[in-house]
Biopython code that builds the backbone (N, CA, C, O; Angstrom):
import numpy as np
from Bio.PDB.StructureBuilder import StructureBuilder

atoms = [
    (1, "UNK", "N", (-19.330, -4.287, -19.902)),
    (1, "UNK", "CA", (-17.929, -4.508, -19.598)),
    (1, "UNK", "C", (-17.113, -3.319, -20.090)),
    (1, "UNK", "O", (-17.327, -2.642, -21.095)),
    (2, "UNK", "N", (-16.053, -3.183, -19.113)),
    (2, "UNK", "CA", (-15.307, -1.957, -19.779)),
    (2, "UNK", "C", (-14.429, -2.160, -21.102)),
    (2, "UNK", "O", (-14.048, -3.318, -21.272)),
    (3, "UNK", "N", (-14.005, -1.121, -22.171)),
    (3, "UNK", "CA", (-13.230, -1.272, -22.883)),
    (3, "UNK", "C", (-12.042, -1.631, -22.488)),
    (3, "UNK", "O", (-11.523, -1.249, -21.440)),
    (4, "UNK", "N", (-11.251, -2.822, -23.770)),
    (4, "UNK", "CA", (-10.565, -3.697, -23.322)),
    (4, "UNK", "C", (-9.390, -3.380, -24.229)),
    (4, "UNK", "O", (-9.530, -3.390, -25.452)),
    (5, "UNK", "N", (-8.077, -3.059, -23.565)),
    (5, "UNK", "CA", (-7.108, -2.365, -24.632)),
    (5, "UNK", "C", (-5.774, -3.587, -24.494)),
    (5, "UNK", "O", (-5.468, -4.448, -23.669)),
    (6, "UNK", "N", (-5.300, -3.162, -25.620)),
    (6, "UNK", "CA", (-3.948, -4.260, -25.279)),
    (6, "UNK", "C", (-2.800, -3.235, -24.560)),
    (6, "UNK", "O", (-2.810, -2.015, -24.394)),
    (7, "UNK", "N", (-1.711, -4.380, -24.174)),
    (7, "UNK", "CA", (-0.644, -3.378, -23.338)),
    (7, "UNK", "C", (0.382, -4.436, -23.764)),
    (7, "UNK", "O", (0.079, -5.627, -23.836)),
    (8, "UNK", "N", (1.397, -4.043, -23.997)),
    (8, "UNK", "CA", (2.755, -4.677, -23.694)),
    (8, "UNK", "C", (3.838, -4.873, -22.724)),
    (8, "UNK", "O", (4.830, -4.171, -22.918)),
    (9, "UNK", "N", (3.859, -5.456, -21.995)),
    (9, "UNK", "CA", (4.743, -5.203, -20.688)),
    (9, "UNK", "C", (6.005, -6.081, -20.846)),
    (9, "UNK", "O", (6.168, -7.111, -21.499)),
    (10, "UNK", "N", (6.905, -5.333, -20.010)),
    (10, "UNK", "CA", (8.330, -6.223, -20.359)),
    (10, "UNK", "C", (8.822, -6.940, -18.942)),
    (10, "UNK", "O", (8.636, -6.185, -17.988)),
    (11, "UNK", "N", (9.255, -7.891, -18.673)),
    (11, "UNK", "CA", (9.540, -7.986, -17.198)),
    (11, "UNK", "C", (10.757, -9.232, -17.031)),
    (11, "UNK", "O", (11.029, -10.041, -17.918)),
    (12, "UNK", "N", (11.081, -9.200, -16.350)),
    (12, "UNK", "CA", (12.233, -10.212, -16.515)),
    (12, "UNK", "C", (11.948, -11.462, -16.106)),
    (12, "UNK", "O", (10.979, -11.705, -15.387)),
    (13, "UNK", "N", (12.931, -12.530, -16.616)),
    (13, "UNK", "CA", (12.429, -14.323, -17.043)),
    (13, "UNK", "C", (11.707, -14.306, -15.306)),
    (13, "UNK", "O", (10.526, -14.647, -15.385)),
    (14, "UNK", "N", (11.968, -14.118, -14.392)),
    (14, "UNK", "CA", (11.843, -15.102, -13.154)),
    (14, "UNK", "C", (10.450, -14.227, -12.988)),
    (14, "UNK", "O", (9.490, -14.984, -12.845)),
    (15, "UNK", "N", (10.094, -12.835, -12.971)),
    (15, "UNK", "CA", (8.504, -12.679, -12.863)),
    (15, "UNK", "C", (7.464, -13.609, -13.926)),
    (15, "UNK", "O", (6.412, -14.204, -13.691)),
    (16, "UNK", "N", (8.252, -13.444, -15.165)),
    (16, "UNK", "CA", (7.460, -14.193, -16.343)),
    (16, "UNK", "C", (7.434, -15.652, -15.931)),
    (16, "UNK", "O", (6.472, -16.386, -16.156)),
    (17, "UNK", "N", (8.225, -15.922, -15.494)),
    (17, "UNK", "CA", (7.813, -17.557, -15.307)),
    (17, "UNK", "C", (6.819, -18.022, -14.040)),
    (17, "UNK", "O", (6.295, -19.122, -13.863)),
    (18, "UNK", "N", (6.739, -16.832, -13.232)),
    (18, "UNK", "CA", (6.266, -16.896, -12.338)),
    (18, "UNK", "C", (4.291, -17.171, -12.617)),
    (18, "UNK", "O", (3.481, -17.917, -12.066)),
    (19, "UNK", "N", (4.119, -15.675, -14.235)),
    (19, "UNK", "CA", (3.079, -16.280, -14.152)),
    (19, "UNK", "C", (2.237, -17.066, -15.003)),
    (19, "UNK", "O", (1.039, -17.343, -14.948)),
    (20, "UNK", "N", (3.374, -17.430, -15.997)),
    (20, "UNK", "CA", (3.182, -18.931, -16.649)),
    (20, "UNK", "C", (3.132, -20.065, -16.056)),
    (20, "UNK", "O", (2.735, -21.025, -16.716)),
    (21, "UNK", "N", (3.580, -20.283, -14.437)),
    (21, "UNK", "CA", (3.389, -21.065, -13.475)),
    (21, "UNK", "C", (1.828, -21.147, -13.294)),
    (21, "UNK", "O", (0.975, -22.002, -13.535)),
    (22, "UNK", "N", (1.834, -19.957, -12.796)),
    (22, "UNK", "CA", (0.392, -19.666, -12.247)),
    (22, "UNK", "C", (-0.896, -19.770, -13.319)),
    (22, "UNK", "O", (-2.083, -19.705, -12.999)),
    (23, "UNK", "N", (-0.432, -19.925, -14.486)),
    (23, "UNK", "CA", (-1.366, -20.337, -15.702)),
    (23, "UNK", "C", (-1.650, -21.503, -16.202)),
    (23, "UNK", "O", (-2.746, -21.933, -16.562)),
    (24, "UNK", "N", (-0.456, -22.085, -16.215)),
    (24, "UNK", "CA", (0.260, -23.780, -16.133)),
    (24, "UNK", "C", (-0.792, -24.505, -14.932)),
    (24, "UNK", "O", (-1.501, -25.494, -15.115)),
    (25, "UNK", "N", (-0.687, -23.862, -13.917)),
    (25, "UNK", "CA", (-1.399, -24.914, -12.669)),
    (25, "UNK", "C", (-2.511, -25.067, -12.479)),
    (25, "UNK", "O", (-3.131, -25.737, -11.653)),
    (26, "UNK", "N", (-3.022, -23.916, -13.894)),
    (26, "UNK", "CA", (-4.649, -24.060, -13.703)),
    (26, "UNK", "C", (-5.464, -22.736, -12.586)),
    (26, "UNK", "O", (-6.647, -22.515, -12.327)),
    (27, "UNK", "N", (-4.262, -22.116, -12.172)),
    (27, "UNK", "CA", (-5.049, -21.455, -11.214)),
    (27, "UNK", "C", (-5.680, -19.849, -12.040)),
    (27, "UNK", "O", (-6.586, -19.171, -11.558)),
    (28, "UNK", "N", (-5.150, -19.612, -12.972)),
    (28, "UNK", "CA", (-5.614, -18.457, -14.214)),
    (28, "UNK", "C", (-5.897, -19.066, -15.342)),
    (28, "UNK", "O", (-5.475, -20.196, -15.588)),
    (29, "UNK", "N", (-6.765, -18.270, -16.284)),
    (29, "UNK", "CA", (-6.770, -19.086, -17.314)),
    (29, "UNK", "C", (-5.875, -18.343, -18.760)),
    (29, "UNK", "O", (-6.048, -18.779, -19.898)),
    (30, "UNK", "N", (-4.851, -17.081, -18.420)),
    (30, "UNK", "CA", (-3.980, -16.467, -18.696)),
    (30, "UNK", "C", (-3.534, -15.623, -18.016)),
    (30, "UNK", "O", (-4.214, -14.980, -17.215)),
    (31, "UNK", "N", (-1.516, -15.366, -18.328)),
    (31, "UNK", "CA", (-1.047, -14.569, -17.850)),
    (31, "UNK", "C", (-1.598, -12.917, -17.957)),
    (31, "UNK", "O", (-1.033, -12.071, -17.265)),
    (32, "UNK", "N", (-2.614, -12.573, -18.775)),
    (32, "UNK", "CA", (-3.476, -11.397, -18.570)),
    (32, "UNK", "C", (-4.325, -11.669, -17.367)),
    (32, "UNK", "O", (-4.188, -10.790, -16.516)),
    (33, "UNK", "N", (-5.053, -12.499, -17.081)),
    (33, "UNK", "CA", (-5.745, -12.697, -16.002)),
    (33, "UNK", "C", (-4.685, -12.964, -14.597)),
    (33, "UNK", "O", (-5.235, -13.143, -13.510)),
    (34, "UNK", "N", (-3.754, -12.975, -14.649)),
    (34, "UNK", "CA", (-3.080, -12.599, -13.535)),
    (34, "UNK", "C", (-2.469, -11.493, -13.438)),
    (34, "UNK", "O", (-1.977, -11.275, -12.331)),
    (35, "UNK", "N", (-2.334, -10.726, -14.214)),
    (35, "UNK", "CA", (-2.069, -9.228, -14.437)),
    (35, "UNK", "C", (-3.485, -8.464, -13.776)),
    (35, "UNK", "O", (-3.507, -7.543, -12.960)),
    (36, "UNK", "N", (-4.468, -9.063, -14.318)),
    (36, "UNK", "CA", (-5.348, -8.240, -13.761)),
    (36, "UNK", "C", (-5.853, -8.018, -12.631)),
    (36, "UNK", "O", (-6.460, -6.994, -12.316)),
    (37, "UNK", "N", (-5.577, -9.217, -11.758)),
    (37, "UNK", "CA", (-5.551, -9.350, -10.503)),
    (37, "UNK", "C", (-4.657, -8.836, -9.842)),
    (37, "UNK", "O", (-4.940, -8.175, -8.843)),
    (38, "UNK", "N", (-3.115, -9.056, -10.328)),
    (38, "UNK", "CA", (-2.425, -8.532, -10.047)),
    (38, "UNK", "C", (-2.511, -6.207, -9.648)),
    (38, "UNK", "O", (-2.124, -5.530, -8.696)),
    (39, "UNK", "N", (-3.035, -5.940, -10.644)),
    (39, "UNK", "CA", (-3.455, -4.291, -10.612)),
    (39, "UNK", "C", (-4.310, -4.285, -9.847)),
    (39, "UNK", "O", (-4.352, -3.393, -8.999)),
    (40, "UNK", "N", (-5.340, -5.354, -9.903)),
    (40, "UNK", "CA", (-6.783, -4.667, -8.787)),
    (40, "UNK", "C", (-5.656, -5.274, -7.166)),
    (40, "UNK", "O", (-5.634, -4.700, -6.077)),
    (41, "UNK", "N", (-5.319, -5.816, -7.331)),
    (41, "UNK", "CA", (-4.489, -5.964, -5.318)),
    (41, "UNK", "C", (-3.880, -5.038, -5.200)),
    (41, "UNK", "O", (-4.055, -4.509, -4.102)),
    (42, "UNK", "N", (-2.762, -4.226, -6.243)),
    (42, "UNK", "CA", (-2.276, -3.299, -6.074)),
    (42, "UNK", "C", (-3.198, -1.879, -5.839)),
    (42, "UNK", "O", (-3.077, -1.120, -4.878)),
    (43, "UNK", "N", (-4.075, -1.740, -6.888)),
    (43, "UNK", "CA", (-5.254, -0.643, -6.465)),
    (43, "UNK", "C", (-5.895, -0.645, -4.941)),
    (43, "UNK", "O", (-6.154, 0.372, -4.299)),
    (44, "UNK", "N", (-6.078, -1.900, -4.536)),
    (44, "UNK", "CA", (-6.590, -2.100, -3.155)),
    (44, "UNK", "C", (-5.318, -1.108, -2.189)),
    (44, "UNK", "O", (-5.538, 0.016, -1.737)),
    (45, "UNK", "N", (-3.892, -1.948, -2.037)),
    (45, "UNK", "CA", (-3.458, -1.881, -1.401)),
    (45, "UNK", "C", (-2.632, -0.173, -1.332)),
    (45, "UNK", "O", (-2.040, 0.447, -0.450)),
    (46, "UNK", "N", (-2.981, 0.093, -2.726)),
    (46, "UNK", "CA", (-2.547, 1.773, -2.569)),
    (46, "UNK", "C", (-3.839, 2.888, -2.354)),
    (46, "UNK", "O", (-3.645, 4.094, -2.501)),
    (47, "UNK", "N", (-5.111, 2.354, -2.008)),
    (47, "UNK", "CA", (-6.344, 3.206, -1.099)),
    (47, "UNK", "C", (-5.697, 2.740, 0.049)),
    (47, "UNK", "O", (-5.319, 3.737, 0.662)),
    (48, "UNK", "N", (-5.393, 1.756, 0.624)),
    (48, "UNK", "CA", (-4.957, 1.966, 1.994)),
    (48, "UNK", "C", (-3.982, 2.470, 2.536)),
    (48, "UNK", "O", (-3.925, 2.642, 3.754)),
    (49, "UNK", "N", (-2.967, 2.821, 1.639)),
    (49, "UNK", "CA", (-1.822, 3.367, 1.713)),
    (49, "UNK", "C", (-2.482, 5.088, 2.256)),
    (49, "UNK", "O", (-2.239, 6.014, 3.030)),
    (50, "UNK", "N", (-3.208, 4.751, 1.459)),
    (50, "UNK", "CA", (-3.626, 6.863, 0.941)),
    (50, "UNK", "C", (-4.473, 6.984, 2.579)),
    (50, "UNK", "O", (-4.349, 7.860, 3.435)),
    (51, "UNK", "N", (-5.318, 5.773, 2.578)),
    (51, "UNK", "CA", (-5.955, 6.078, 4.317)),
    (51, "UNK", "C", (-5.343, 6.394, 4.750)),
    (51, "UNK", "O", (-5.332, 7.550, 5.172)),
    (52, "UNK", "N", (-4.256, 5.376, 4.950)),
    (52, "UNK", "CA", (-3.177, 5.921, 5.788)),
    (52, "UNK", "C", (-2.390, 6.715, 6.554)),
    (52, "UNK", "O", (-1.996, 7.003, 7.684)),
    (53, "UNK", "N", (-2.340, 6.997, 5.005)),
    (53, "UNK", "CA", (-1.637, 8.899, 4.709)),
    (53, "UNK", "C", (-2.070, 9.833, 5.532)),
    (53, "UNK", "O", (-1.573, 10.589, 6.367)),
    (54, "UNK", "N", (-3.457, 9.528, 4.958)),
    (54, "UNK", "CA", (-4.254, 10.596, 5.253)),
    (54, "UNK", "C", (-4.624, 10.872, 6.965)),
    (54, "UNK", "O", (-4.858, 11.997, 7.407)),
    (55, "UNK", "N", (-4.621, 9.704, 7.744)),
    (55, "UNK", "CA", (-5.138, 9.357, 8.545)),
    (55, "UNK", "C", (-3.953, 9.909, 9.806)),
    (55, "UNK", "O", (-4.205, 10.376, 10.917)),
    (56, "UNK", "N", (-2.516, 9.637, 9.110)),
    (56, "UNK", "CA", (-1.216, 10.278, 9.584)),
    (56, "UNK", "C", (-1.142, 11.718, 9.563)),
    (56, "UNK", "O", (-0.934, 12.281, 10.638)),
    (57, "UNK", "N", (-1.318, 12.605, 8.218)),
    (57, "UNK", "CA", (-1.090, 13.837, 8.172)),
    (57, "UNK", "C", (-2.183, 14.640, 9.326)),
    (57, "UNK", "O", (-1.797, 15.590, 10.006)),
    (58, "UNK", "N", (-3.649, 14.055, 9.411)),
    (58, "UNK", "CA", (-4.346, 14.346, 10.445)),
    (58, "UNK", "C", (-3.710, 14.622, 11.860)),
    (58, "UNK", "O", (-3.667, 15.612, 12.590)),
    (59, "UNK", "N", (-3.323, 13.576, 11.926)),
    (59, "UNK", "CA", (-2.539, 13.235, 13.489)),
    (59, "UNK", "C", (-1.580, 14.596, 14.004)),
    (59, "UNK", "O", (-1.436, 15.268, 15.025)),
    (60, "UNK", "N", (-0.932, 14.526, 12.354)),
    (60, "UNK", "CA", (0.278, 15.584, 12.395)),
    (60, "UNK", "C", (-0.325, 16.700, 12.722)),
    (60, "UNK", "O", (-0.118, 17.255, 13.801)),
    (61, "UNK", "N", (-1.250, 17.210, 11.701)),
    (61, "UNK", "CA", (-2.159, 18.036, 11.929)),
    (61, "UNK", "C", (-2.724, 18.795, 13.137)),
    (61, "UNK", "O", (-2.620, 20.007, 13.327)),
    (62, "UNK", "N", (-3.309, 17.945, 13.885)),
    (62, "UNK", "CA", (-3.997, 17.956, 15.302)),
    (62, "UNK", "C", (-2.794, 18.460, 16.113)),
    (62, "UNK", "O", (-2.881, 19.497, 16.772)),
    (63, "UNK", "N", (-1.160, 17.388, 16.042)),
    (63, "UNK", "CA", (-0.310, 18.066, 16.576)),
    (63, "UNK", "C", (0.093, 19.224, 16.619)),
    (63, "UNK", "O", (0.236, 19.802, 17.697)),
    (64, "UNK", "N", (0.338, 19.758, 15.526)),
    (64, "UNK", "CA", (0.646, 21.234, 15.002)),
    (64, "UNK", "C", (-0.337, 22.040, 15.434)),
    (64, "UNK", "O", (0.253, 23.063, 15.780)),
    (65, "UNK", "N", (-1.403, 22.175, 15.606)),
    (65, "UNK", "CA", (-2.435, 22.535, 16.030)),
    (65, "UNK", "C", (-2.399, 23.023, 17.885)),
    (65, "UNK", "O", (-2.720, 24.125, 18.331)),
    (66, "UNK", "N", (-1.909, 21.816, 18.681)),
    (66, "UNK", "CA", (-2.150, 21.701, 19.828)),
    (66, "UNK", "C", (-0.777, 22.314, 20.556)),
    (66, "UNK", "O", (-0.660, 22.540, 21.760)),
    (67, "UNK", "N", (0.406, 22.562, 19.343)),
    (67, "UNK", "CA", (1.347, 23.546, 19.889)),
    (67, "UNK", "C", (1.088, 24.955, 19.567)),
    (67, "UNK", "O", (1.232, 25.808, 20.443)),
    (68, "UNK", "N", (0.690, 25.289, 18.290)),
    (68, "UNK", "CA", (0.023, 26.414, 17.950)),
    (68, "UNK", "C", (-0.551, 26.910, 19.161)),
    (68, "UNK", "O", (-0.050, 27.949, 19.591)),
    (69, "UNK", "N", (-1.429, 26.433, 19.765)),
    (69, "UNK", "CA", (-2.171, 26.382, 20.642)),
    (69, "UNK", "C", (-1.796, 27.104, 22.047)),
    (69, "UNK", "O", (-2.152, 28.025, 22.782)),
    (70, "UNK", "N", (-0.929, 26.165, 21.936)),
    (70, "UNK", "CA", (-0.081, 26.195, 23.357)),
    (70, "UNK", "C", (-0.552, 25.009, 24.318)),
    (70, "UNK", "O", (-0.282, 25.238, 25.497)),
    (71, "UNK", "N", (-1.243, 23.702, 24.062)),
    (71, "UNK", "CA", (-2.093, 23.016, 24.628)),
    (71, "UNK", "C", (-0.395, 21.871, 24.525)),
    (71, "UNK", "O", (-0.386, 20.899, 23.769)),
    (72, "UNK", "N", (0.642, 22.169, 25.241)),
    (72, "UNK", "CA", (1.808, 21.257, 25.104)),
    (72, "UNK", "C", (2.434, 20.840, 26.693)),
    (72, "UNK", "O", (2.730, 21.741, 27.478)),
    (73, "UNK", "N", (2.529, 19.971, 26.911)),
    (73, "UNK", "CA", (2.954, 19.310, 28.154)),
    (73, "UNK", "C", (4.428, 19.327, 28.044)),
    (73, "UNK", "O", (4.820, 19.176, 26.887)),
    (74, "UNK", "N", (5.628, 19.515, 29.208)),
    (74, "UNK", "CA", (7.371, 19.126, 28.928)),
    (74, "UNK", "C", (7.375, 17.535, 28.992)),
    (74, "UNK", "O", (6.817, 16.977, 29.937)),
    (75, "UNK", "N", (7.995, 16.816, 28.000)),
    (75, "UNK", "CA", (8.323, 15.451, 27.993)),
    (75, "UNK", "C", (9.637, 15.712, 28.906)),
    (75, "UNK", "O", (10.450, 16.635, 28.851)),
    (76, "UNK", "N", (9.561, 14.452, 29.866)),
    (76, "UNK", "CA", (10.322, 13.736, 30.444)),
    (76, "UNK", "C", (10.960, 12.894, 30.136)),
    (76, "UNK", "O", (10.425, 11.831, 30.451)),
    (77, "UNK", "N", (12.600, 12.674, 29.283)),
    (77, "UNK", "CA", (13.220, 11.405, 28.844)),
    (77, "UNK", "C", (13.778, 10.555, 30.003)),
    (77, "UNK", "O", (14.558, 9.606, 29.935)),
    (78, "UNK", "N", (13.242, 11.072, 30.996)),
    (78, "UNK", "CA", (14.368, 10.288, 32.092)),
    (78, "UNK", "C", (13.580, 9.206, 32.683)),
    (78, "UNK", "O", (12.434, 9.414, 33.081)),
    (79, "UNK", "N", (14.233, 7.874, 32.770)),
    (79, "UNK", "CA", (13.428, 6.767, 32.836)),
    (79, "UNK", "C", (12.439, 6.359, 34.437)),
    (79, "UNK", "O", (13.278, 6.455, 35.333)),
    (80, "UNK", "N", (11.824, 6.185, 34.722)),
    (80, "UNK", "CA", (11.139, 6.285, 36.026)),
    (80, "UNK", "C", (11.772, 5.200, 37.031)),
    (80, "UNK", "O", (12.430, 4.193, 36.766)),
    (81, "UNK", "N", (11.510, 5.540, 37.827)),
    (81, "UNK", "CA", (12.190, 5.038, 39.196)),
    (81, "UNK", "C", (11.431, 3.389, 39.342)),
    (81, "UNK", "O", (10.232, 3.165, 39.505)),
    (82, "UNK", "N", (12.440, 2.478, 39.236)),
    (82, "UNK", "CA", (11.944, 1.427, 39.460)),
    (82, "UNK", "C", (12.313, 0.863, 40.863)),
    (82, "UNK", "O", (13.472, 0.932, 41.273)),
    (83, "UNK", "N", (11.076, 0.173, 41.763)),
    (83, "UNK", "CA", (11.067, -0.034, 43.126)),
    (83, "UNK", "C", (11.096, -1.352, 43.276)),
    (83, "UNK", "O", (11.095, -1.845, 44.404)),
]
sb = StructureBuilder()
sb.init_structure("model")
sb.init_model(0)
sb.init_chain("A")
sb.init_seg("    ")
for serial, (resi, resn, name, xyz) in enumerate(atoms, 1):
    if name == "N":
        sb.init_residue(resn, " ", resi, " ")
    sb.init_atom(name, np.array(xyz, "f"), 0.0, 1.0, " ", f" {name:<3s}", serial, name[0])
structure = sb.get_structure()
């Protein structure tokens, strides 16, 4: 198991009660154990962020690339003829 450090966190009554709720109902068996869950969802959800990112700046990338290029078509804003 990894080393296990203490932390102090400060947060205001309505998060705190939130997860003394969530300790209260049985569904944690402490407000550390919902902290910790709490960081690993956040860790999840900021690798996907970074895919993301990453997955965007590519795009950009490729774009910049394909004008560099000269590989660019004229956009047309004008709406097409409906029959």
């Amino acid at each position: 198991m990894a080393e296990v450090e203490r932390l102090t966190v400060t947060m205001p009554a309505d998060m705190l009660a939130v997860l003394k709720a969530a300790v209260d109902s049985g569904d944690y068996a402490s407000t550390s154990e919902v902290i910790r869950e709490a960081v690993r969802d956040w860790k999840m959800k900021r690798a996907l962020q970074m895919q993301e990112f990453v997955a965007r700046k590519a795009d950009i990338d490729q774009g910049l690339a394909d004008v560099a290029a000269g590989r660019v078509t004229e956009f047309n804003s004008a709406p097409l003829n409906q029959s």
